[in-house]
N, CA, C and O atoms as a Tinker XYZ file with bonds, in Angstrom:
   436  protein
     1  N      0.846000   -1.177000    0.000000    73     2
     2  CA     0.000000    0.000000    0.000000    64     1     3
     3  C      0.892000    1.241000    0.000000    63     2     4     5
     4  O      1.794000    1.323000    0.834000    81     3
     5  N      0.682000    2.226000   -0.907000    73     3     6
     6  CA     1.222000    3.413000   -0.559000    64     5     7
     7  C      1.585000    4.171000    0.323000    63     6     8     9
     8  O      0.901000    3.857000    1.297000    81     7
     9  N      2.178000    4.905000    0.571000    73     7    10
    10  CA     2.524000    5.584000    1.703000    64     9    11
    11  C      2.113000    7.122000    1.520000    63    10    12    13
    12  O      2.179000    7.795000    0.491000    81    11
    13  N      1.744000    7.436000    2.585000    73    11    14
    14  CA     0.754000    8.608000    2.146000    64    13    15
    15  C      1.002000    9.780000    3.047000    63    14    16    17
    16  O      0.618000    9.696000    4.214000    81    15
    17  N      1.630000   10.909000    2.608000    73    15    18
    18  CA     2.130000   11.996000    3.632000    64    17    19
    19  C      1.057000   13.140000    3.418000    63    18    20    21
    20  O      0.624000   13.132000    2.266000    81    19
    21  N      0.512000   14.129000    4.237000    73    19    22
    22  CA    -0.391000   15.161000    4.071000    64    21    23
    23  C      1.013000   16.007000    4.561000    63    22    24    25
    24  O      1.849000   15.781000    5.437000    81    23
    25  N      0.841000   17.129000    3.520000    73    23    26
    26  CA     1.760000   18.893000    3.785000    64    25    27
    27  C      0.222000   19.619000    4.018000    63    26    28    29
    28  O     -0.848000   19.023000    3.892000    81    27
    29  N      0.360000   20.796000    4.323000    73    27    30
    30  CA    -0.782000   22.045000    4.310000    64    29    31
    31  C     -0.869000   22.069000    2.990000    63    30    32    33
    32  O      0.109000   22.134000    2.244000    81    31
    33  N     -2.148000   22.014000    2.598000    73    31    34
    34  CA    -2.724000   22.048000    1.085000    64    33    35
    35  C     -2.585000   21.098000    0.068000    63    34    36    37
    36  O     -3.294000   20.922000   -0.923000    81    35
    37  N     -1.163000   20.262000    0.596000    73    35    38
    38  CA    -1.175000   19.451000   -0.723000    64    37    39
    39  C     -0.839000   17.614000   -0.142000    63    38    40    41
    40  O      0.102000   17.153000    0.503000    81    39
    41  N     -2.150000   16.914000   -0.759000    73    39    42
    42  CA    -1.604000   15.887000   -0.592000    64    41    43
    43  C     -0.489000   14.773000   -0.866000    63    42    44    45
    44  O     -1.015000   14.222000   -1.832000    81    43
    45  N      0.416000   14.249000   -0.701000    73    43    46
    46  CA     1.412000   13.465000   -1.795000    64    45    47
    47  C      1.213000   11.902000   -1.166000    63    46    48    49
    48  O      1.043000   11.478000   -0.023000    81    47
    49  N      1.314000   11.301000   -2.425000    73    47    50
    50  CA     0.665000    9.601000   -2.284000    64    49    51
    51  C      2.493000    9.187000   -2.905000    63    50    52    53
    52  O      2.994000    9.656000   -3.927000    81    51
    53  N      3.071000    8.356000   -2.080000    73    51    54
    54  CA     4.127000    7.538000   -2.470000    64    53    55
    55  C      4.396000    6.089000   -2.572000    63    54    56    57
    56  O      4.229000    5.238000   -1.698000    81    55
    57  N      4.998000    5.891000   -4.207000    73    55    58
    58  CA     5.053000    4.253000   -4.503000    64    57    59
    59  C      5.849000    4.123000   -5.401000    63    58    60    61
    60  O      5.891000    4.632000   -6.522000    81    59
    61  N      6.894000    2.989000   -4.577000    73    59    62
    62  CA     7.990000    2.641000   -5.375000    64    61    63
    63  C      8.013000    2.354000   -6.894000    63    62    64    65
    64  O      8.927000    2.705000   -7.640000    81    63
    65  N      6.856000    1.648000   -7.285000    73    63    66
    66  CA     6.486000    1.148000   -8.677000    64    65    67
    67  C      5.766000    2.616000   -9.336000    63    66    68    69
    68  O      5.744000    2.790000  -10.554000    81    67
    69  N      5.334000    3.378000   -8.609000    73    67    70
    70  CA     4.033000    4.174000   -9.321000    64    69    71
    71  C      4.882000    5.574000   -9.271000    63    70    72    73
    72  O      5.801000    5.861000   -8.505000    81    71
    73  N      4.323000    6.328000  -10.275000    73    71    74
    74  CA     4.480000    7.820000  -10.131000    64    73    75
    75  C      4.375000    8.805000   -8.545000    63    74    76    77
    76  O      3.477000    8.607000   -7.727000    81    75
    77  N      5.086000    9.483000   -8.424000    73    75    78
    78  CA     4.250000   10.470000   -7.204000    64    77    79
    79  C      3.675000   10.904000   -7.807000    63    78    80    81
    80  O      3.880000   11.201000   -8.984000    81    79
    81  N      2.494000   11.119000   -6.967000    73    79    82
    82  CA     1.359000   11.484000   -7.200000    64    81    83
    83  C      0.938000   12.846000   -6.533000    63    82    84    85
    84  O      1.495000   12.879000   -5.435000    81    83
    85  N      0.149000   14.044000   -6.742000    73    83    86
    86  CA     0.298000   14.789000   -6.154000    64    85    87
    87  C     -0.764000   15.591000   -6.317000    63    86    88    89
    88  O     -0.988000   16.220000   -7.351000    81    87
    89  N     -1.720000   15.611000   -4.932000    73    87    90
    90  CA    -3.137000   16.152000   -5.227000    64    89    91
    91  C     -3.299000   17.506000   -4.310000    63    90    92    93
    92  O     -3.275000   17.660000   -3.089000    81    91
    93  N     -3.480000   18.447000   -5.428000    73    91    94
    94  CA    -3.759000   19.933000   -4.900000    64    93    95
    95  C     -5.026000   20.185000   -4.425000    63    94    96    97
    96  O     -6.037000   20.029000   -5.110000    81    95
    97  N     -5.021000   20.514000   -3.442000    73    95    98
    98  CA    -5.915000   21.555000   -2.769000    64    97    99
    99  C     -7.100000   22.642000   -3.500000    63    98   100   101
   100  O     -6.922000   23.150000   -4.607000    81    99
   101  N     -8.126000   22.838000   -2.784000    73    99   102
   102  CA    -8.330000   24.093000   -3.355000    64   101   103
   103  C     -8.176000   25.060000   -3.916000    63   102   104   105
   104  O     -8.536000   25.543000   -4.989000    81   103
   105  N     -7.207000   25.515000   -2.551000    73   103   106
   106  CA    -6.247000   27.000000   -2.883000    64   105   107
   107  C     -5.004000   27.010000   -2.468000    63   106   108   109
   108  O     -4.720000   26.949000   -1.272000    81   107
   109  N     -4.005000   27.098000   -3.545000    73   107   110
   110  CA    -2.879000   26.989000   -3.690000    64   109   111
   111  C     -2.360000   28.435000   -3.673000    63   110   112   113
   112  O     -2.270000   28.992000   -4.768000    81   111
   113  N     -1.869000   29.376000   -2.139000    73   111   114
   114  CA    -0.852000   30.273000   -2.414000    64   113   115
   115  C      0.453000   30.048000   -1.166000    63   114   116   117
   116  O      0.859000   29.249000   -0.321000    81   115
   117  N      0.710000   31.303000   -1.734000    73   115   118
   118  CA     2.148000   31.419000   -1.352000    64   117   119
   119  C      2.959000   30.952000   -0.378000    63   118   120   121
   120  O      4.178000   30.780000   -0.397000    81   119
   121  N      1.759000   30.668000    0.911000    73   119   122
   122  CA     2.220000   29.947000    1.962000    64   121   123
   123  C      1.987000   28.358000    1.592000    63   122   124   125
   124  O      1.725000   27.727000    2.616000    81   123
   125  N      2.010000   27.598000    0.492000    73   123   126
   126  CA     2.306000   26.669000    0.424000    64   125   127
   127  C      3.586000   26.537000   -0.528000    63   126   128   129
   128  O      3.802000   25.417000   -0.991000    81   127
   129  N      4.239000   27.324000   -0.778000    73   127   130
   130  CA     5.508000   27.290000   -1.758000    64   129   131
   131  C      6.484000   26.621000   -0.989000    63   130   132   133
   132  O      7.418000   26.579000   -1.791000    81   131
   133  N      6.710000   26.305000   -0.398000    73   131   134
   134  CA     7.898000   26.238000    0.825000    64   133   135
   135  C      7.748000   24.448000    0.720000    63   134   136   137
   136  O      8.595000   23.654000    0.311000    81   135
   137  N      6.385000   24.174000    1.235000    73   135   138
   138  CA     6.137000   22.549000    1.412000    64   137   139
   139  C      6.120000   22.170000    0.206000    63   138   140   141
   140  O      6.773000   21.130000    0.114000    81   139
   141  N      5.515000   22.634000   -1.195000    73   139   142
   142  CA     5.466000   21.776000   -2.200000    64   141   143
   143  C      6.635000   22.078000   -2.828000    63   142   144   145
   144  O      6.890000   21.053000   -3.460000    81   143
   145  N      7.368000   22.750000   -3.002000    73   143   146
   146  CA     8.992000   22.796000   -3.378000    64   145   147
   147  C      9.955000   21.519000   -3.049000    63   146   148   149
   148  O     10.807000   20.930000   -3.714000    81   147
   149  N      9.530000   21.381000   -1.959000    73   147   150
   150  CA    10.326000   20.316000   -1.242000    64   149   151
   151  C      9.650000   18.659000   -1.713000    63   150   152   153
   152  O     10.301000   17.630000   -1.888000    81   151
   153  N      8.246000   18.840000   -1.825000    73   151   154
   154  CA     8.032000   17.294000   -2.311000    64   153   155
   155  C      8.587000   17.294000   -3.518000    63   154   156   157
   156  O      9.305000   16.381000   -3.925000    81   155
   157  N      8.220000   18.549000   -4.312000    73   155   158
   158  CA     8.448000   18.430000   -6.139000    64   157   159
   159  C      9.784000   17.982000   -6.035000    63   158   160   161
   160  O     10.129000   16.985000   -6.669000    81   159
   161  N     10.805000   18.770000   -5.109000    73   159   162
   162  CA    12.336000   18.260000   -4.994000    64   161   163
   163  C     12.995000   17.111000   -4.518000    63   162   164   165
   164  O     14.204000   16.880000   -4.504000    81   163
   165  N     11.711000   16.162000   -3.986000    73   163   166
   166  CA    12.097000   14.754000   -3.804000    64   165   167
   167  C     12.030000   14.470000   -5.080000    63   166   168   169
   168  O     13.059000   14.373000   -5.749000    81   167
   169  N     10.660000   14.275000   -5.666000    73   167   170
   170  CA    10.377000   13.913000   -7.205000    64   169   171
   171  C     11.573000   13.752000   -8.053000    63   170   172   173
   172  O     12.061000   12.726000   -8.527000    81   171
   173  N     12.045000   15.334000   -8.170000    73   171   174
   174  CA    12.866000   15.029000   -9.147000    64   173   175
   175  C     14.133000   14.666000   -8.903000    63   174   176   177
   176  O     15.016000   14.491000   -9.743000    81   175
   177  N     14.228000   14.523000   -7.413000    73   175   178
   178  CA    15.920000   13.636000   -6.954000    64   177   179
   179  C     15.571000   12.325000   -6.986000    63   178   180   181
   180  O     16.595000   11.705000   -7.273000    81   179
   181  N     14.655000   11.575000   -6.841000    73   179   182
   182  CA    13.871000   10.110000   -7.206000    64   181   183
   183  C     14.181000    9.620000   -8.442000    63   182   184   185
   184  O     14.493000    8.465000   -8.734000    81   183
   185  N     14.037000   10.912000   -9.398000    73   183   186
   186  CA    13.713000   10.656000  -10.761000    64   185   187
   187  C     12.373000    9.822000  -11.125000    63   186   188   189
   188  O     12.134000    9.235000  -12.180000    81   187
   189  N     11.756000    9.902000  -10.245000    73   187   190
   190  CA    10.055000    9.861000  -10.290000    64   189   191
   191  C      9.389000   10.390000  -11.213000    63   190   192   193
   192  O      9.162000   11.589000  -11.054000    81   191
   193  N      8.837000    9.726000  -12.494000    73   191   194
   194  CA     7.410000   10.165000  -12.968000    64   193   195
   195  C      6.793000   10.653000  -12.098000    63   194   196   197
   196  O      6.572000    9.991000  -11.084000    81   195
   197  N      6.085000   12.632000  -12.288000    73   195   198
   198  CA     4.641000   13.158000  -11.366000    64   197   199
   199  C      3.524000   13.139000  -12.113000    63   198   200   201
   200  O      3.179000   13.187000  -13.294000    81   199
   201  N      3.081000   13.055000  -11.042000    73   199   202
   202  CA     1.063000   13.470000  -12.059000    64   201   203
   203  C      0.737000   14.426000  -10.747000    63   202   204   205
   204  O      0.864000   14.103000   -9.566000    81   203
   205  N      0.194000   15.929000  -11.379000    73   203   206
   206  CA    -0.104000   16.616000  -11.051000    64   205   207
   207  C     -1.589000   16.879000  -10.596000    63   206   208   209
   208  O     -2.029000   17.880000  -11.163000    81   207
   209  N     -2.511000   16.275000   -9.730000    73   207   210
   210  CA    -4.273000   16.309000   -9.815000    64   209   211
   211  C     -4.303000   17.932000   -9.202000    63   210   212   213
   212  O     -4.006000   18.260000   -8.053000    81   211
   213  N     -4.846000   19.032000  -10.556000    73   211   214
   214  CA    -5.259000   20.174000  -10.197000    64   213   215
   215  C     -6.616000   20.115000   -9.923000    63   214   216   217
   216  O     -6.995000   21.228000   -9.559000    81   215
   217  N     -7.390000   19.412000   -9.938000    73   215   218
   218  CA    -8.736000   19.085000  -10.276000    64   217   219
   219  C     -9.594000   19.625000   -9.266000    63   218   220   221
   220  O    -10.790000   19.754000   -9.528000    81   219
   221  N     -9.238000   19.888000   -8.379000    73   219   222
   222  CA   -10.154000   20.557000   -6.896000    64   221   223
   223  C     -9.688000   22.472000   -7.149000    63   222   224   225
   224  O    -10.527000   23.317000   -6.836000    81   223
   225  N     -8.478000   22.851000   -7.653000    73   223   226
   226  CA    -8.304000   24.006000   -7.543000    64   225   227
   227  C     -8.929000   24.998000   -7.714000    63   226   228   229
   228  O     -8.970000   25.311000   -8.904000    81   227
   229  N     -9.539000   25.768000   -6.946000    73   227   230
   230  CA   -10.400000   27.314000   -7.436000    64   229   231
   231  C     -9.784000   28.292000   -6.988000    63   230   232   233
   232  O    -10.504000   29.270000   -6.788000    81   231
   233  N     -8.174000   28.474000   -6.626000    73   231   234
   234  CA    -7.548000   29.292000   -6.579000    64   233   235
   235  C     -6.013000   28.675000   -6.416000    63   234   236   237
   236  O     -5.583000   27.656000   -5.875000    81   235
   237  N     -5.347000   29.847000   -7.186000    73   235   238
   238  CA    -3.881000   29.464000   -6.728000    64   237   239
   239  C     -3.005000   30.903000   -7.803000    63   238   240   241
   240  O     -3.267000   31.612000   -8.774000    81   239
   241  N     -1.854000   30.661000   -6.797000    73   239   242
   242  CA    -1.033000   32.377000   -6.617000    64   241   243
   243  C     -0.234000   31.592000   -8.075000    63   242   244   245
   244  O     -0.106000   30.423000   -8.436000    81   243
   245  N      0.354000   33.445000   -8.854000    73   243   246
   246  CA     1.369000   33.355000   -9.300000    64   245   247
   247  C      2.583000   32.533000   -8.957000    63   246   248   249
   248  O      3.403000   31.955000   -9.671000    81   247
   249  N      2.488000   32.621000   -7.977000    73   247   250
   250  CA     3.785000   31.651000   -7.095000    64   249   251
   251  C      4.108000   30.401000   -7.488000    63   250   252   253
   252  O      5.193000   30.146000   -8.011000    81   251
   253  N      3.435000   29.758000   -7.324000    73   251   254
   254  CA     2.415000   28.462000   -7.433000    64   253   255
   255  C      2.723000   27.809000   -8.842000    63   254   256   257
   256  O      3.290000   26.744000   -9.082000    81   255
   257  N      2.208000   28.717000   -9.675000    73   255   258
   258  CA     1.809000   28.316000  -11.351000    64   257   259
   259  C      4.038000   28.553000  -11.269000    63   258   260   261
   260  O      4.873000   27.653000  -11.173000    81   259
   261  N      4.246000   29.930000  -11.352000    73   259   262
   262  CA     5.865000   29.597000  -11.266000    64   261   263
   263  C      6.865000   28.673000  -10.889000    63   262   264   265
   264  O      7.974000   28.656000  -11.423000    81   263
   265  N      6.485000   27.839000   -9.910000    73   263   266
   266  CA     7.115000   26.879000   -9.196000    64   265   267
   267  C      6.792000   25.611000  -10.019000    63   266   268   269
   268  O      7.500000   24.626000  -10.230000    81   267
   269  N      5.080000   25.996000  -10.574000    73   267   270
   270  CA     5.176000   24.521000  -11.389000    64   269   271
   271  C      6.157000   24.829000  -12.667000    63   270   272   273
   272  O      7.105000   24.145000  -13.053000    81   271
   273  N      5.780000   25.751000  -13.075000    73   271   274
   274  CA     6.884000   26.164000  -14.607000    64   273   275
   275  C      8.289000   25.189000  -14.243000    63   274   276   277
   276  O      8.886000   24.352000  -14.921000    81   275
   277  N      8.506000   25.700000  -12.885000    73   275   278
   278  CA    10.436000   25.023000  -12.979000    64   277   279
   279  C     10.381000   23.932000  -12.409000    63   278   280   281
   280  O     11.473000   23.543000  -11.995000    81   279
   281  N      9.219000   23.038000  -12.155000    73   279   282
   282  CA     8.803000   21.991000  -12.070000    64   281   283
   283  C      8.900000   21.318000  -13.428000    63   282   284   285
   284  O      9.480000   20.233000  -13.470000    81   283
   285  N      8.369000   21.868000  -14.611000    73   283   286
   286  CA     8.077000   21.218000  -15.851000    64   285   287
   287  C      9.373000   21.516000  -16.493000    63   286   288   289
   288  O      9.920000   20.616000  -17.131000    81   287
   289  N      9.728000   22.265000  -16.431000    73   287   290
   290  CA    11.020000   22.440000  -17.046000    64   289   291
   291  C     12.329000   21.265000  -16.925000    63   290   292   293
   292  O     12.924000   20.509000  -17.693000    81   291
   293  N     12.371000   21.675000  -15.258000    73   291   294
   294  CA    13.236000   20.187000  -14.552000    64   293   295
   295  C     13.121000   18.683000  -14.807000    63   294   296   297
   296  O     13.905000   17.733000  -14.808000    81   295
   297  N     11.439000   18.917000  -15.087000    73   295   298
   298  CA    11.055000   17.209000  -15.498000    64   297   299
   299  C     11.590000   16.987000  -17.126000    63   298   300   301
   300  O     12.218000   15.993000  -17.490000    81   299
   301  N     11.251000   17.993000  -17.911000    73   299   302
   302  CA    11.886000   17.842000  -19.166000    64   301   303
   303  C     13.508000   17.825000  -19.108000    63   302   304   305
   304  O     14.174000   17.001000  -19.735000    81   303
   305  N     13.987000   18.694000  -18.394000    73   303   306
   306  CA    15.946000   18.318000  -18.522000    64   305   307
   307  C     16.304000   16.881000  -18.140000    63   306   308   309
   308  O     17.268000   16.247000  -18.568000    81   307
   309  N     15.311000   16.432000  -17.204000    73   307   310
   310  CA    15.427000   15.298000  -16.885000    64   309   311
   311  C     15.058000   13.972000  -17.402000    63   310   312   313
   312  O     15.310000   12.910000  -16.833000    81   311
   313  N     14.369000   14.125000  -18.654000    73   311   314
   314  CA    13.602000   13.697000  -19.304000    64   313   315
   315  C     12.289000   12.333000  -18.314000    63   314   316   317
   316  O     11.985000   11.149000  -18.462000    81   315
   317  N     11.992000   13.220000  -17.570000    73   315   318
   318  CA    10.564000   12.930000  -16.416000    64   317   319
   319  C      9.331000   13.101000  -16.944000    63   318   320   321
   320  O      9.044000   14.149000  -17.523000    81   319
   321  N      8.505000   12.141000  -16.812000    73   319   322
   322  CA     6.990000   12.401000  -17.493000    64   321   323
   323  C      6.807000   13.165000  -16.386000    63   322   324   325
   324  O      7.498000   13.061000  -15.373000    81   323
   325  N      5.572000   14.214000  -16.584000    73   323   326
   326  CA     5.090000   14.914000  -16.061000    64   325   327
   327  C      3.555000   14.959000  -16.447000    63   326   328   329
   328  O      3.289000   15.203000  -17.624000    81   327
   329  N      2.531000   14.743000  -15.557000    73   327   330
   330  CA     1.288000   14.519000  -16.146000    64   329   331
   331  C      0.503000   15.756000  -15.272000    63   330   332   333
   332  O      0.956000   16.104000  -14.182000    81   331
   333  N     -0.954000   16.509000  -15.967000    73   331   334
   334  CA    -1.440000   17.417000  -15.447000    64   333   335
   335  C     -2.986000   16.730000  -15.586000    63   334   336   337
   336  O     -3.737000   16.884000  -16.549000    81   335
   337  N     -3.250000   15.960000  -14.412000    73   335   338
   338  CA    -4.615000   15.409000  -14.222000    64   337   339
   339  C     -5.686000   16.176000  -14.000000    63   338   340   341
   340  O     -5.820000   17.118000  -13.218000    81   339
   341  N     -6.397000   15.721000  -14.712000    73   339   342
   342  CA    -7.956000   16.548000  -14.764000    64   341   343
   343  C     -7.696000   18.156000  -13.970000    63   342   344   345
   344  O     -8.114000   18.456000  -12.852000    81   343
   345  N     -6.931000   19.006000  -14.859000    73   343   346
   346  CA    -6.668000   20.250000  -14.480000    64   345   347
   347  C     -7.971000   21.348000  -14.427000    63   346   348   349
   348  O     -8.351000   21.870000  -15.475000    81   347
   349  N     -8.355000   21.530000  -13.660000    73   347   350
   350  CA    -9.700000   22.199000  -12.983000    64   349   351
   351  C     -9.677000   23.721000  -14.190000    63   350   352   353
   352  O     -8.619000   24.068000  -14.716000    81   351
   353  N    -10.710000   24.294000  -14.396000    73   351   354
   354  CA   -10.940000   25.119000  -15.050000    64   353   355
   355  C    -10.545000   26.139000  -14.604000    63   354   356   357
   356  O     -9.874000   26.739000  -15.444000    81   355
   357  N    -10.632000   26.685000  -13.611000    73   355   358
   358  CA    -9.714000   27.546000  -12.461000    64   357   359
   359  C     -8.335000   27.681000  -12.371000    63   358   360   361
   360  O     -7.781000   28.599000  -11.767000    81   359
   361  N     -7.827000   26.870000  -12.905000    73   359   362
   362  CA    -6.220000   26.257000  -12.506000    64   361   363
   363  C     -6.201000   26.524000  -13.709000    63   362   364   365
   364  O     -5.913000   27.721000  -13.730000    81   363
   365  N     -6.342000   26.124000  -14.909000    73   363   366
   366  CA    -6.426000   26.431000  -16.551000    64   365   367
   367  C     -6.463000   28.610000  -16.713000    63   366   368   369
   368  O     -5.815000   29.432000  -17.361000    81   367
   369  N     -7.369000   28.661000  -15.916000    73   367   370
   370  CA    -7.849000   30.145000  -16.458000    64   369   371
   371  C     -6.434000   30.745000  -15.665000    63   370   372   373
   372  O     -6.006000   31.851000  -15.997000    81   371
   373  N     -5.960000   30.196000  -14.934000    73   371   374
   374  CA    -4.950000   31.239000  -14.223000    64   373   375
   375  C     -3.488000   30.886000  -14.821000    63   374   376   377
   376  O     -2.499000   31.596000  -14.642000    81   375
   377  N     -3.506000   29.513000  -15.660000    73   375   378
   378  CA    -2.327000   29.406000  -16.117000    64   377   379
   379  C     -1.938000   30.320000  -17.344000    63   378   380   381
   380  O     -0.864000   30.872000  -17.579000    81   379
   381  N     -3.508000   30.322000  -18.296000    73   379   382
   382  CA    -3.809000   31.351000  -19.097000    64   381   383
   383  C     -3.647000   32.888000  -18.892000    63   382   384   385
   384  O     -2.971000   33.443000  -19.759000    81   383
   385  N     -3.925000   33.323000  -18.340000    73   383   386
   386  CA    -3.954000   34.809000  -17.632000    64   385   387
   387  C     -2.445000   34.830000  -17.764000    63   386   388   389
   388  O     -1.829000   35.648000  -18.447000    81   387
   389  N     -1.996000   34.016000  -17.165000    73   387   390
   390  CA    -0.098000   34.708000  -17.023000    64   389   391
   391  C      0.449000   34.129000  -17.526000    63   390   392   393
   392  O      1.449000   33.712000  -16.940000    81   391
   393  N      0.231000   33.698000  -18.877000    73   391   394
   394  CA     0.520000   33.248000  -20.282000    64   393   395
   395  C      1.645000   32.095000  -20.008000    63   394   396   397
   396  O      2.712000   32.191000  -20.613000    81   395
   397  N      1.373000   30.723000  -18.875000    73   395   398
   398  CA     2.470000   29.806000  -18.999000    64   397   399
   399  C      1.728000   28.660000  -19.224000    63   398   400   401
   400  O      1.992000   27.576000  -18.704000    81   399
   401  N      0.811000   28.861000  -19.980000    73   399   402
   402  CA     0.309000   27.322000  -20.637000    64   401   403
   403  C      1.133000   26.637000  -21.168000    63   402   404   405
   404  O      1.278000   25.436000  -20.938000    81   403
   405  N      2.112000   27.622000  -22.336000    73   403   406
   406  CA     3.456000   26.723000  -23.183000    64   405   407
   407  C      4.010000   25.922000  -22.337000    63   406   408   409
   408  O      3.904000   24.709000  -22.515000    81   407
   409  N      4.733000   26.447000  -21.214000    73   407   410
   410  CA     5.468000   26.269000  -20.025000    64   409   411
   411  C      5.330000   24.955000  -19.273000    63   410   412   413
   412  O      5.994000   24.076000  -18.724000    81   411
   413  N      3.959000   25.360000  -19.593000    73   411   414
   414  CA     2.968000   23.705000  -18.391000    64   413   415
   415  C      2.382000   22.473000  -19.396000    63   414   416   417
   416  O      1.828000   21.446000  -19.003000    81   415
   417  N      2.645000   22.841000  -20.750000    73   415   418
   418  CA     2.176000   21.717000  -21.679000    64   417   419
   419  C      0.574000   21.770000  -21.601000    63   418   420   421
   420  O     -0.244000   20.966000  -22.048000    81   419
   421  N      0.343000   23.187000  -20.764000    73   419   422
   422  CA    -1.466000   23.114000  -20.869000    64   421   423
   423  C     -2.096000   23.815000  -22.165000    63   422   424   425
   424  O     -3.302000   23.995000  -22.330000    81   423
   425  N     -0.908000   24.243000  -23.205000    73   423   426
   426  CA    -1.964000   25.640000  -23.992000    64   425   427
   427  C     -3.296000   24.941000  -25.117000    63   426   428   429
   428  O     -4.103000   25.609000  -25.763000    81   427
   429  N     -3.171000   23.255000  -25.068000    73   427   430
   430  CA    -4.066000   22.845000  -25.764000    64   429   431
   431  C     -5.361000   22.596000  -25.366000    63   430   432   433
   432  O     -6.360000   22.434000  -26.067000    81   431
   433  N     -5.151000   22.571000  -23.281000    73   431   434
   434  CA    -6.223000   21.725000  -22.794000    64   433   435
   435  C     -7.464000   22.992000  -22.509000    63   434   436
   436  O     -8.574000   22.682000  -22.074000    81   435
């Protein structure tokens, strides 16, 4: 069975065979930059496939969407799948607004 850690706002599900997994919150700001930095930075010292579940989000900071940018970026130098699960319409409109859809592999969804 997975192993399953709760941070403030963000859940993370861990498995040796499986991707981290990583389920956002509602509202994603600034005072969660600190904790999800640090899981994303296990991830990519793992060399872990992520899947990102934005799917609950109805808010979240510039911060946030930035941190994922060098999230996606890192997973690509690394050549890391990076998946953006059922990305909430909310989470979409704000990636839009501050034009890093390219960034996040979202500008099609």
């Amino acid at each position: 069975m997975p192993k399953k850690e709760r941070n403030q706002g963000v859940n993370v599900k861990k498995s040796r065979k499986k991707p981290l997994q990583i389920d956002c919150e509602e509202s994603l700001d600034i005072s969660l930059a600190q904790d999800l930095h640090k899981e994303l930075g296990k991830a990519l010292s793992e060399a872990r496939p992520i899947v990102v579940n934005t799917s609950r989000v109805e808010r979240v900071d510039a911060a946030i969407i930035q941190m994922f940018c060098a999230l996606s970026q890192a997973a690509k130098n690394q050549q890391l799948a990076l998946e953006w699960q059922e990305p909430s319409q909310k989470f979409l409109d704000s990636v839009r607004l501050l034009d890093f859809g390219d960034s996040l592999g979202l500008s099609a969804a």
